[in-house]
Kinemage of the C-alpha trace (Angstrom):
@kinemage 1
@onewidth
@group {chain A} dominant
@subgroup {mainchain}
@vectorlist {calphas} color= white
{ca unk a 1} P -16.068 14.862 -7.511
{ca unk a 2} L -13.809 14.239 -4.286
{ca unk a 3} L -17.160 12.637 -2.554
{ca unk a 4} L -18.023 10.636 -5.265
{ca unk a 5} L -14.319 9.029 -5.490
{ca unk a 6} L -14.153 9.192 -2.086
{ca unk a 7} L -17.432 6.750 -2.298
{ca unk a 8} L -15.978 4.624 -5.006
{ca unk a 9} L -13.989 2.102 -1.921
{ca unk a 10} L -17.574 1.789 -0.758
{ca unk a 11} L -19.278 0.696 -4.078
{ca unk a 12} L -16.301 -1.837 -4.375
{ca unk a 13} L -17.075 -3.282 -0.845
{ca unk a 14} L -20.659 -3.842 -1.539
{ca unk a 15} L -20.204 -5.590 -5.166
{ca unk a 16} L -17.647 -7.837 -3.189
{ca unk a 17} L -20.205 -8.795 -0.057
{ca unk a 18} L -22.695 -9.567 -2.795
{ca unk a 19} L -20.807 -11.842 -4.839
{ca unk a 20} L -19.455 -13.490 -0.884
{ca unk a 21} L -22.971 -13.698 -0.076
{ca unk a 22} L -24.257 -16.263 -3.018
{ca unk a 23} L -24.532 -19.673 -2.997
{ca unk a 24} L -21.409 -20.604 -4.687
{ca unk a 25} L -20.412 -24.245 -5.615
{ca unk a 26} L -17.350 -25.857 -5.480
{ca unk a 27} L -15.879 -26.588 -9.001
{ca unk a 28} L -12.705 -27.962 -8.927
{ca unk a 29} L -9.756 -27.620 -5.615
{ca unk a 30} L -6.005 -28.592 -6.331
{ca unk a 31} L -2.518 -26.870 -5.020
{ca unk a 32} L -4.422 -25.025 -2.826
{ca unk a 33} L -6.698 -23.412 -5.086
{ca unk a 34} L -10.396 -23.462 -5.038
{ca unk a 35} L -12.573 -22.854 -7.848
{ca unk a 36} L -16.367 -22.332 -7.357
{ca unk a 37} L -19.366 -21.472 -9.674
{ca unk a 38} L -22.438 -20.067 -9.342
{ca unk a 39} L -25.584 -19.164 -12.194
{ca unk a 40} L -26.155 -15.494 -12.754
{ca unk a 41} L -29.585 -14.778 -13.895
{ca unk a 42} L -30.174 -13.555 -17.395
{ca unk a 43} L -26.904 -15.496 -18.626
{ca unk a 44} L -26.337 -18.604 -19.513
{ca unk a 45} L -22.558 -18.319 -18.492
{ca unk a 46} L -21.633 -19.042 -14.949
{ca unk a 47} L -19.916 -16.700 -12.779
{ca unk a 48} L -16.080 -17.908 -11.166
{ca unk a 49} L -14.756 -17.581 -7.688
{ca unk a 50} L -11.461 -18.429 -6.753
{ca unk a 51} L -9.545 -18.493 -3.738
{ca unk a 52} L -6.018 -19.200 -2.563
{ca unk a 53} L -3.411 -18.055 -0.095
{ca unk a 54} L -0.234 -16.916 -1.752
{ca unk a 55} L 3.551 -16.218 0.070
{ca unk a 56} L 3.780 -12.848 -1.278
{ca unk a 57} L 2.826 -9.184 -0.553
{ca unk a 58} L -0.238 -7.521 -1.435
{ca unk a 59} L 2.139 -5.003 -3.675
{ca unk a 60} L 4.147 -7.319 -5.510
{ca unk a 61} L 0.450 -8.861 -6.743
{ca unk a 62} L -0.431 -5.839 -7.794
{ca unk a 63} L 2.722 -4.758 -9.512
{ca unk a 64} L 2.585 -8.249 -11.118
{ca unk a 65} L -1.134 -7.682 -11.696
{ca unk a 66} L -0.247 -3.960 -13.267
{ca unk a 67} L 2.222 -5.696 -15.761
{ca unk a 68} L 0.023 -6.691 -17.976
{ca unk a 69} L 2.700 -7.630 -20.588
{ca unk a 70} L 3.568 -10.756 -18.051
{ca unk a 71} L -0.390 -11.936 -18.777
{ca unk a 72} L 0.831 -13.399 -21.681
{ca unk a 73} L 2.697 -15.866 -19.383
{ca unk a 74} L 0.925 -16.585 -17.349
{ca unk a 75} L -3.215 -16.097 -17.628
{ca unk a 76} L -4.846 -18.962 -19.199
{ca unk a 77} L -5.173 -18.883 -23.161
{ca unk a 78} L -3.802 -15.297 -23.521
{ca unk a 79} L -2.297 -14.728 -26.776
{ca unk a 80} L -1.756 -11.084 -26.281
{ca unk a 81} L -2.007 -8.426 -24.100
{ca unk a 82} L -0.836 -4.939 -24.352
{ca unk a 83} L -1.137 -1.677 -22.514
{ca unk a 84} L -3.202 1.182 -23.835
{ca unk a 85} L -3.299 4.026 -21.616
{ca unk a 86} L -1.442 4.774 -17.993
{ca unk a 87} L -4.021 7.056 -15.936
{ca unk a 88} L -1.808 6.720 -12.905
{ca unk a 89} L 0.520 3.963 -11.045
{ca unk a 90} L -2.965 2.768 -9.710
{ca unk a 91} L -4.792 3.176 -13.061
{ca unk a 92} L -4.727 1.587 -16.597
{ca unk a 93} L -6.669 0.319 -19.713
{ca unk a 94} L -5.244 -2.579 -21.649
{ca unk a 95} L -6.131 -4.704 -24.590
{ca unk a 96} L -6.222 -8.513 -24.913
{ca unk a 97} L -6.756 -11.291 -27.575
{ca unk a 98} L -7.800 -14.461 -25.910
{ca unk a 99} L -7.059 -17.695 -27.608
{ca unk a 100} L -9.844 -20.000 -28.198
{ca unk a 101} L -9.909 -23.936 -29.649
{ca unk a 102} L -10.633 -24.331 -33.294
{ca unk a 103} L -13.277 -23.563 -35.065
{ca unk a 104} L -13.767 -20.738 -32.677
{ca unk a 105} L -13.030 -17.468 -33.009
{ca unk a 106} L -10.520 -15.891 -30.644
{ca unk a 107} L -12.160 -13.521 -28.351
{ca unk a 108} L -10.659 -9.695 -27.316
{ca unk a 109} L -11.731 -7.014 -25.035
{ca unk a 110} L -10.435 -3.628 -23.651
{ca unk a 111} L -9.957 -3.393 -19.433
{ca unk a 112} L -10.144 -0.839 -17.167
{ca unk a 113} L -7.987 -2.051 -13.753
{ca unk a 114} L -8.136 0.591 -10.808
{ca unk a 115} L -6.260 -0.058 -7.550
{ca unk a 116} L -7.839 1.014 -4.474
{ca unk a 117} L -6.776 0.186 -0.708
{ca unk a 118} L -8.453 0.637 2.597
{ca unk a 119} L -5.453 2.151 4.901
{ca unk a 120} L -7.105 0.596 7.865
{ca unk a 121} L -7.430 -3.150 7.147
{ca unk a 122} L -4.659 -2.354 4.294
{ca unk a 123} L -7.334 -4.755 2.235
{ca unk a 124} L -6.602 -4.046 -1.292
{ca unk a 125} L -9.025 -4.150 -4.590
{ca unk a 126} L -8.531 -4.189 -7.839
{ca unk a 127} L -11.185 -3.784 -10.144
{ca unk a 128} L -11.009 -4.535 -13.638
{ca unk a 129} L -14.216 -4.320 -15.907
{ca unk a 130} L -14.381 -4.445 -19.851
{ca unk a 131} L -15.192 -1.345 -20.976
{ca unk a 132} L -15.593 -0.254 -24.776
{ca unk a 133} L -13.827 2.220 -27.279
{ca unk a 134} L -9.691 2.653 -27.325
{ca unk a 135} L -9.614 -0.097 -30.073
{ca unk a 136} L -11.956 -0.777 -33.036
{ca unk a 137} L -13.759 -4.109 -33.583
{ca unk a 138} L -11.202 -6.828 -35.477
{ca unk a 139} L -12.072 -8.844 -38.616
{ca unk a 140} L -12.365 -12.484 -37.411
{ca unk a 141} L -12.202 -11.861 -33.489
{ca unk a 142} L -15.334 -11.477 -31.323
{ca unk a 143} L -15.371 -8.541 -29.130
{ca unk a 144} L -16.368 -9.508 -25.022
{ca unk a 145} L -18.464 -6.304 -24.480
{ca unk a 146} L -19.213 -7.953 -20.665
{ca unk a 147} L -16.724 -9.156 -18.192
{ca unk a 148} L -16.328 -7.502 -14.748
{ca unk a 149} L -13.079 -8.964 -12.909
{ca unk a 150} L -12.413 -7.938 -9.027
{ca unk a 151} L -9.721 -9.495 -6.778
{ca unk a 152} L -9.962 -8.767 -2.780
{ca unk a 153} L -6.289 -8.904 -1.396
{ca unk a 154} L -6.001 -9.562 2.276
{ca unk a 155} L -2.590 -9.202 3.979
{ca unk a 156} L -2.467 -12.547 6.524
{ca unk a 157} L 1.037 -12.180 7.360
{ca unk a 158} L 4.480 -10.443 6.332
{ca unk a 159} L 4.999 -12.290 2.832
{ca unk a 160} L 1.373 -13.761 2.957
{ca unk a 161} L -2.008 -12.550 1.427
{ca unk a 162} L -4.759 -14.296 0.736
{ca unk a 163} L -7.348 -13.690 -2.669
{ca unk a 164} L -10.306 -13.588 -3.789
{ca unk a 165} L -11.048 -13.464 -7.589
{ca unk a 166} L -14.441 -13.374 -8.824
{ca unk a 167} L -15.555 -13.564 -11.967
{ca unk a 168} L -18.470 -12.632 -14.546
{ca unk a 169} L -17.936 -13.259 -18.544
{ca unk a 170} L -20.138 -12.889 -21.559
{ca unk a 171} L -17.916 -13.926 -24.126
{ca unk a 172} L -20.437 -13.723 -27.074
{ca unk a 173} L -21.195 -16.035 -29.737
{ca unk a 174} L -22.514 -19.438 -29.843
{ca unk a 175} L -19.949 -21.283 -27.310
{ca unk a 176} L -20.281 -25.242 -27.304
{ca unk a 177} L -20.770 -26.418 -23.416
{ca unk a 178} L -17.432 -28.466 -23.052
{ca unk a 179} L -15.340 -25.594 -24.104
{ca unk a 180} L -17.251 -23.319 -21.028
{ca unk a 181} L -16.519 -25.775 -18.863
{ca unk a 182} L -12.722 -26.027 -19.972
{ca unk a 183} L -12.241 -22.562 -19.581
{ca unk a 184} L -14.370 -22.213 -15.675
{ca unk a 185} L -12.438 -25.592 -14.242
{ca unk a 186} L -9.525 -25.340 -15.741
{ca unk a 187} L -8.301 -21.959 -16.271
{ca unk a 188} L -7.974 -20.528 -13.167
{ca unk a 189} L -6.487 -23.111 -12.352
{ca unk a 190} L -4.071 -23.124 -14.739
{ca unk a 191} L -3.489 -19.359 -14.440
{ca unk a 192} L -3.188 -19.125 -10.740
{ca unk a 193} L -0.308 -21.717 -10.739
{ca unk a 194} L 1.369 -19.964 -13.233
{ca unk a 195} L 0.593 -16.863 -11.253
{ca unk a 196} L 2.180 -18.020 -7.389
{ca unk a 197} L 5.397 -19.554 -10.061
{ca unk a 198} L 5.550 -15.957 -11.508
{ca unk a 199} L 5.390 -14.522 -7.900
{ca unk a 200} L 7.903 -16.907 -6.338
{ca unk a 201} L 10.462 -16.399 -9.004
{ca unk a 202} L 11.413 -13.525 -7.376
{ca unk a 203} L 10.875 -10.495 -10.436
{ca unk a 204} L 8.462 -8.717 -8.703
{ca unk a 205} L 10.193 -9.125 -4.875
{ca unk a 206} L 11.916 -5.549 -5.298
{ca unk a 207} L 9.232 -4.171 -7.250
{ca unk a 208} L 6.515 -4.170 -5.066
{ca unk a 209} L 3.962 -1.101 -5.971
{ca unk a 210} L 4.950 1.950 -3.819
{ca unk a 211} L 1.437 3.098 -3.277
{ca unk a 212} L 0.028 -0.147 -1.015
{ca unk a 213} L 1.141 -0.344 2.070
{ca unk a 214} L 2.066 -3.654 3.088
């Protein structure tokens, strides 16, 4: 069991050089955010880069990524988001209802976020797939059985750290064009302004996670 979590780092590494090594396109770039797509075969959804710097440490992200009460605020079209289970400081599964326009139905899932950091580069992941169970299907919302989330946080400075957010939806149903679009242009955009406001407003500059090393 230790070798296999002790190989888990590694399995993180090479999902992230395979998503670095596609042929991504440039969505959408304001505030210094860039937002890039690329097709994933079999799906007719896109997957999402983005990538920003950010004046912050790579443990007040995660702390701020960790609270997943403050998604509500700030991660585009949440309407709720609660915790579900605490493995460990590093470790959690959450559920969230994600708005969507009318006549849509809204859209939920369960995540599993695990924190892991390389000591040496002090690079940090976080990985945070849908996974199913903890909470029963819901009358009138459709369930995302498919979404796998992972942000690469690279310490540039002091208070700087750059990110790289990639991700890769299903969000079942039959989903008219424009709203996909909405939600892959604008939404991280959207959410990663809200994200650097949360960050610079100071309630996560004591509360920096005590297990990353900065």
């Amino acid at each position: 069991m230790r070798r296999l979590l002790s190989l888990f780092p590694l399995f993180l590494l090479l999902i992230s050089n395979a998503f670095a090594q596609r042929d991504w396109k440039l969505v959408t770039e304001s505030d210094g955010i860039k937002v890039f797509s690329q097709s994933v075969p079999d799906s007719r959804i896109n997957a999402l880069r983005v990538e920003c710097e950010v004046k912050a440490t790579a443990g007040q992200l995660v702390t701020m990524l960790l609270d997943v009460k403050a998604a509500e605020k700030w991660v585009f079209h949440t309407k709720s988001c609660d915790l579900l289970k605490k493995i460990s400081p590093s470790e959690l599964y959450y559920y969230s209802e994600v708005s969507m326009p009318w006549p849509l139905s809204n859209r939920d899932f369960v995540a599993h976020i695990r924190v892991t950091q390389d000591k040496v580069t002090k690079v940090v992941t976080v990985n945070a797939p849908a996974v199913p169970g903890f909470v029963p299907p819901k009358t009138g919302i459709v369930r995302i059985s498919h979404s796998k989330g992972l942000w690469i946080i690279k310490p540039l400075s002091k208070d700087k750290i750059s990110i790289v957010y990639t991700l890769q939806v299903d969000p079942g149903g039959d989903i008219p064009a424009w709203v996909v679009n909405t939600f892959s242009a604008q939404g991280p955009l959207q959410s990663f302004r809200k994200m650097k406001q949360e960050l610079q407003a100071g309630k996560y500059q004591n509360e920096a996670a005590e297990f990353i090393i900065n």
